[in-house]
C-alpha positions, 0 to 999 in steps of 0.5 A, spaced: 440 477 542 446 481 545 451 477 543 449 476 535 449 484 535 456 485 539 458 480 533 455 483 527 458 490 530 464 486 530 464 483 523 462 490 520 468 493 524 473 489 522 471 489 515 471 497 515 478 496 518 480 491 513 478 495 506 484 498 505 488 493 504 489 492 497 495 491 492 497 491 485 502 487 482 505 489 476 510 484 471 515 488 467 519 482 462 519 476 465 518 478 472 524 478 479 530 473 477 533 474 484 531 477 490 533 484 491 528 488 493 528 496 494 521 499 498 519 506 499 513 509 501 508 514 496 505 520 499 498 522 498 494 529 500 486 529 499 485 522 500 489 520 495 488 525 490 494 529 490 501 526 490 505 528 494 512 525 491 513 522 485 516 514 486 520 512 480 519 505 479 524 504 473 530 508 478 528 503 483 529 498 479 536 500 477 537 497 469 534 491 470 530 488 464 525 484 468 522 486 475 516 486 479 512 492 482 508 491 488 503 497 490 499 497 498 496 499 503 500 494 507 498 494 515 503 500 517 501 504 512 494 504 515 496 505 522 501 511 519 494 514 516 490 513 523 496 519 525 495 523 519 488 523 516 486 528 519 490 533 515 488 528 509 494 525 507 495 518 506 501 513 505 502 506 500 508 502 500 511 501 493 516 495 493 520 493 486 523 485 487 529 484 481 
């Protein structure tokens, strides 16, 4: 009976930890051509309700016609909130691939 419990408590746990992960892509002409790949990361304060910084995709891209946008909350971005939520600000990792 234990051990089912401890399972459970686990599963719940990580499912809690792995729910905010999540990511958007977004295909602009016919999508990357190459591989170049330019990465910043978005601020957030209020729990995501005001930005902090604004990230221009378009410059990122640098005139490229067809490109991709990726949008996350990567790994890293959750372990960067661990630190920081407790002033409520947040972080997503946004990522344009030409």
């Amino acid at each position: 009976m234990r051990k089912t419990f401890l399972t459970v408590l686990g599963f719940l746990a990580l499912t809690l930890l792995v729910s905010g992960c999540m990511t958007h892509y977004h295909v602009v002409g016919d999508g990357a051509k190459g591989s170049a790949v330019e990465q910043t990361r978005q601020w957030y304060a209020l729990w995501g309700l005001i930005p902090i910084n604004s990230v221009d995709t378009k410059a990122m891209a640098k005139g490229a016609k067809d490109y991709e946008i990726k949008t996350e909350q990567a790994p890293l971005d959750i372990i960067i909130s661990i630190a920081t939520s407790f002033v409520t600000v947040y972080s997503r990792t946004v990522e344009v691939k030409r």
